[in-house]
C-alpha positions in Angstrom: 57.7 25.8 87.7 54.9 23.3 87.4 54.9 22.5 91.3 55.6 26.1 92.3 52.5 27.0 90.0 50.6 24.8 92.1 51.3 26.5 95.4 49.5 29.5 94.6 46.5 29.6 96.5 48.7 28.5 99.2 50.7 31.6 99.2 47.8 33.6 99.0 45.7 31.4 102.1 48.9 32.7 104.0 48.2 36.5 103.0 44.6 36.0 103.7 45.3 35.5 107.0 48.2 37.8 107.1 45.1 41.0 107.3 45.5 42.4 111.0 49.1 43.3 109.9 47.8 44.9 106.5 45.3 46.6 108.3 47.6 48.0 110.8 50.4 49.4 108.2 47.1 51.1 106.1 45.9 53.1 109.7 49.7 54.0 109.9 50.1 55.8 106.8 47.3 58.4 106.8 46.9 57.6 103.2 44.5 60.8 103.4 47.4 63.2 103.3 49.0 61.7 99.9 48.9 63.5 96.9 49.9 60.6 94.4 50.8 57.3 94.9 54.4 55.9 93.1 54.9 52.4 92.3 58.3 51.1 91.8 59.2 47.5 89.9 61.0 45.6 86.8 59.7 42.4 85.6 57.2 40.7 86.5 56.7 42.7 89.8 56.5 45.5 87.2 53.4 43.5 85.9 52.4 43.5 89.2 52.7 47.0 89.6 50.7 47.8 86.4 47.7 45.8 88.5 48.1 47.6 91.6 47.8 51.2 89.3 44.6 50.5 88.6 43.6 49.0 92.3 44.6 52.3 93.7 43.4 54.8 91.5 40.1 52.8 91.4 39.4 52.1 94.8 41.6 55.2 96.5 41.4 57.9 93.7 45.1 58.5 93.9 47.1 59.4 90.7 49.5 56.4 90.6 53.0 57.1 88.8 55.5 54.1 87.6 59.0 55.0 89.1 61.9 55.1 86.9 64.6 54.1 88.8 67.4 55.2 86.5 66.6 58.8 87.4 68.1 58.0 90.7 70.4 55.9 90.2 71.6 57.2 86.4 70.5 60.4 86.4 71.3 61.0 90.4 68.1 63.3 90.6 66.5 63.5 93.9 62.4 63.2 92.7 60.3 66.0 95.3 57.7 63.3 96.8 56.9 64.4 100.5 53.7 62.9 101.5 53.4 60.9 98.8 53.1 56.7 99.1 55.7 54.9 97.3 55.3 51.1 97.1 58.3 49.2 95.9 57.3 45.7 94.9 60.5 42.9 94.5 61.0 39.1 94.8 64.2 39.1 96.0 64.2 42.5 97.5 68.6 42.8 96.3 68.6 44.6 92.9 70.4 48.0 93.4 67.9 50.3 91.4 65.4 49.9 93.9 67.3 50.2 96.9 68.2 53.3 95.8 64.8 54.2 94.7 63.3 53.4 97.4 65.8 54.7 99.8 65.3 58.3 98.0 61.6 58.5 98.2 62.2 58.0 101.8 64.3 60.5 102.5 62.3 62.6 100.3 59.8 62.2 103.0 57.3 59.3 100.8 55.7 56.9 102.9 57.2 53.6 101.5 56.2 50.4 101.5 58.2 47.2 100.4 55.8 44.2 98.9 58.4 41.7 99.2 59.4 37.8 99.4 62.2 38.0 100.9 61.6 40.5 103.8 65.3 40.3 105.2 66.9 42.1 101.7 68.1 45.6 101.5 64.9 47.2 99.8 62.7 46.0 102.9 65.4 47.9 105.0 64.9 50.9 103.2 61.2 50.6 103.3 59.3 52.6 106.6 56.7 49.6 106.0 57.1 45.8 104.8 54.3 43.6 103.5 55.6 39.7 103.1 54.9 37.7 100.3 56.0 34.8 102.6 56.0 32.3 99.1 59.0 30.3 100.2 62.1 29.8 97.8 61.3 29.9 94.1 63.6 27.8 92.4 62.5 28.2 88.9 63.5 31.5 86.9 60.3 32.4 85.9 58.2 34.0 88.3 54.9 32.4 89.2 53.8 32.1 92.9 55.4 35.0 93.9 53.9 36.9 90.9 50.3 35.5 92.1 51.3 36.6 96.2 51.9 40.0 94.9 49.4 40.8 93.4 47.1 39.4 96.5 49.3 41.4 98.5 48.6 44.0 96.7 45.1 43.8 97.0 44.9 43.4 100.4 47.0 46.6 101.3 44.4 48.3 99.1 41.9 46.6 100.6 42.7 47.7 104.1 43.8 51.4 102.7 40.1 51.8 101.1 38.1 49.7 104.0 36.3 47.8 100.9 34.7 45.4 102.1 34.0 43.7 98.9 37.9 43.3 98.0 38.4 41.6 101.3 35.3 38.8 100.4 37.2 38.6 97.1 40.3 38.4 98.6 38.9 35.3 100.9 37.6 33.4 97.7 40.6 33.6 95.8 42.4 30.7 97.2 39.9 28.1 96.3 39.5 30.0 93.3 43.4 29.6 92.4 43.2 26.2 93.2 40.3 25.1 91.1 42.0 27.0 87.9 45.1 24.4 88.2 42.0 22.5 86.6 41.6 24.7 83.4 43.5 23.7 80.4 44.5 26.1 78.1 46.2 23.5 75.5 44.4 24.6 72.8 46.7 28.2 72.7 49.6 26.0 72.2 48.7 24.6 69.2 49.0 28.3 67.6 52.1 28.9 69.3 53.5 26.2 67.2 53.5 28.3 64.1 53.3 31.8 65.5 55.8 34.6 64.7 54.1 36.4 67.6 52.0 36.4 70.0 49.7 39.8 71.5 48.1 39.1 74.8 45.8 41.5 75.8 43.4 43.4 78.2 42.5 46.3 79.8 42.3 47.8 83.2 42.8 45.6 86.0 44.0 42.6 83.4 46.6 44.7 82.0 49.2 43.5 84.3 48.1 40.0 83.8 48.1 40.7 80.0 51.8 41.9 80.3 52.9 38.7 82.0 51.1 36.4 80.1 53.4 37.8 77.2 56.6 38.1 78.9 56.5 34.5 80.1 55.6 33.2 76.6 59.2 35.2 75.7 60.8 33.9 78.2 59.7 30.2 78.3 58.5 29.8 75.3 61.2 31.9 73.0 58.7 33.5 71.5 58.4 37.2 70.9 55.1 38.6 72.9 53.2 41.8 73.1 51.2 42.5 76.3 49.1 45.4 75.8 45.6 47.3 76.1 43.1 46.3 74.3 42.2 49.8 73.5 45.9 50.1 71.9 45.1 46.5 69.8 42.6 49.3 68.0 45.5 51.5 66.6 48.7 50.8 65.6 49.1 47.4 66.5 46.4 46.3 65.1 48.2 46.3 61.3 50.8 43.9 62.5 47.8 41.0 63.4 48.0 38.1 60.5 47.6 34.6 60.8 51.0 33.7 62.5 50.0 36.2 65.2 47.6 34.5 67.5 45.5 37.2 70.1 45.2 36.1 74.1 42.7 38.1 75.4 41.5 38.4 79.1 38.0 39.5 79.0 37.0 41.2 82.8 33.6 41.4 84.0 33.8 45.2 84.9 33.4 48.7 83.1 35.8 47.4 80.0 33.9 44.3 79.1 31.6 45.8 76.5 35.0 47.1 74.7 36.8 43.6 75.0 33.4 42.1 73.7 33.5 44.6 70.7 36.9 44.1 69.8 36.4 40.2 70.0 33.8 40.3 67.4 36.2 42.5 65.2 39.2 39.8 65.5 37.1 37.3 64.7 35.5 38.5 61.6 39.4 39.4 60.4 40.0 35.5 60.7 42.6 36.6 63.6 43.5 33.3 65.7 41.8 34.7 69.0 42.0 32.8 72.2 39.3 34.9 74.7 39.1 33.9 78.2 35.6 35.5 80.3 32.5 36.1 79.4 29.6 34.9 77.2 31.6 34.6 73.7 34.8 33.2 75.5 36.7 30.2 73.8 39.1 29.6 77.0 37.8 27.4 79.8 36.8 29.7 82.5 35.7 29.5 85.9 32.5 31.7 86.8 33.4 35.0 87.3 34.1 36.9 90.3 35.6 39.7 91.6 36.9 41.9 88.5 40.2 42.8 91.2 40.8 39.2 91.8 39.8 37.2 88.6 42.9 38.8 86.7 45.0 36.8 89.4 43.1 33.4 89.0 43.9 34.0 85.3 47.2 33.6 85.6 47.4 30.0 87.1 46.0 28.3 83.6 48.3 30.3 81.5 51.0 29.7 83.3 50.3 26.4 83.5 49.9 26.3 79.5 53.4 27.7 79.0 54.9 24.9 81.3 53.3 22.4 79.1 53.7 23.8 75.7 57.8 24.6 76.9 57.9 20.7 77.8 56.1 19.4 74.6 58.8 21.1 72.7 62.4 20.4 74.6 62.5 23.6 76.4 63.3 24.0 80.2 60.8 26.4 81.8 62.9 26.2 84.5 65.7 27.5 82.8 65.2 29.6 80.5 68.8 30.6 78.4 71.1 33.6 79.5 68.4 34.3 82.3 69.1 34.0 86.2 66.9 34.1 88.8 67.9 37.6 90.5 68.9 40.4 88.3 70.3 43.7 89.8 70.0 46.5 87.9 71.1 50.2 87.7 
């Protein structure tokens, strides 16, 4: 994991220079003619998936609409999706769900696209269009580089769809940006974990999908049952289940949400809640200076990752192997 981790901004130099292909699937698809955009993904390319929601209804204005797979495959109930874009996003490309998914909202007459490492797998088949991670083997069973490459892929294709200019300078500066994180020590989180009963990472809009896998790692590394949410939710129910055996990780972005994270920060803080902030002016996590708000949820992840590896080390646990895990898992 540690040396995958590390390979990041590689990954993502590769999709950097992968652009004249992006470009050429987003003046293929006539995204003008969609009437919603459907993204399609479990796990961490779920997470991913969360990310790219708010990249295309912020940058495209598309109404973006997770896919449930198990209404295909379960249900066997053909969704009406003519004109629409479907991305499926997969590391391996193999589990059944979203072949079947995604070879339905083809032949529904969706313009799909496959965001995938492996781009010889049966859901790139099925796909009209394939973007490549290109991340190489991953031999731990926790996502990380290929987590990182989709989410840049992501932001590319949406670069390209939207002809943003600023999310292609971004995009550019990410690399070095991933690199210099593998700098950033977040240690001081895993001196909560030690004692925690829980852990809630949160954030909102384009760090929610970075929020979500922060918190699934942490359960699947660390053992430890995580919560990646809003931080809008963290203001309702939630909120009464915060003590001090539930440390807070929150991902601060310098966009339209920061005032809000800022607010809620103070809050925390005043309830004695063990809050570990990352961004901004009030932040306790070390940061680098901020960027893009599309790309600075990626960079995030390297230090937290990076954290988990440690603090599953430090106490016996393999982060490469998590227990009764594998590293494919078809569904249906």
């Amino acid at each position: 994991m540690a040396s995958e981790i590390g390979e990041s901004a590689d990954v993502v130099a590769n999709i950097v220079r992968s652009r004249p292909a992006l470009r050429d699937i987003a003046q293929r698809i006539g995204i003008d003619s969609a009437p919603l955009c459907v993204v399609c993904g479990r796990g961490s390319s779920g997470h991913a998936g969360v990310f790219l929601r708010y990249l295309v209804e912020t940058r495209l204005r598309l109404p973006v609409s997770a896919s449930a797979p198990s209404v295909i495959t379960a249900f066997r109930t053909p969704l009406m999706l003519r004109d629409a874009l479907f991305i499926v996003i997969s590391q391996s490309g193999r589990s059944p769900d979203l072949v079947a998914a995604t070879r339905s909202a083809r032949a529904s007459g969706a313009r799909t696209i496959a965001i995938v490492n492996a781009p010889s797998s049966p859901v790139a088949d099925e796909a009209e269009f394939v973007v490549p991670i290109e991340a190489g083997q991953e031999h731990s069973v926790a996502a990380t580089k290929t987590v990182i490459g989709s989410m840049a892929a992501s932001a590319g294709l949406v670069a390209e769809l939207a002809q943003d200019r600023a999310l292609r300078s971004a995009l550019d500066r990410l690399p070095e940006r991933l690199h210099r994180a593998l700098a950033l020590d977040w240690s001081e989180i895993a001196d909560d974990l030690v004692k925690a009963s829980a852990v809630f990472v949160a954030a909102r809009g384009l760090g929610l999908g970075s929020a979500r896998e922060m918190a699934l790692k942490l359960s699947e590394i660390m053992r430890l049952p995580s919560i990646g949410l809003s931080a809008a939710e963290l203001q309702h129910g939630p909120r009464a289940a915060l003590s001090s055996r539930t440390p807070v990780v929150m991902m601060r972005i310098m966009d339209e949400t920061a005032a809000t994270v800022d607010a809620l920060a103070e809050e925390l803080r005043e309830q004695k809640i063990a809050l570990h902030l990352c961004g901004g002016p009030h932040g306790s996590l070390p940061w680098l200076v901020e960027d893009d708000p599309a790309t600075d949820p990626i960079t995030m992840l390297v230090p937290a990752y990076r954290m988990i590896e440690q603090a599953a080390c430090a106490r016996g646990f393999d982060p490469d192997h998590p227990p009764r895990l594998s590293k494919v898992t078809e569904t249906f």
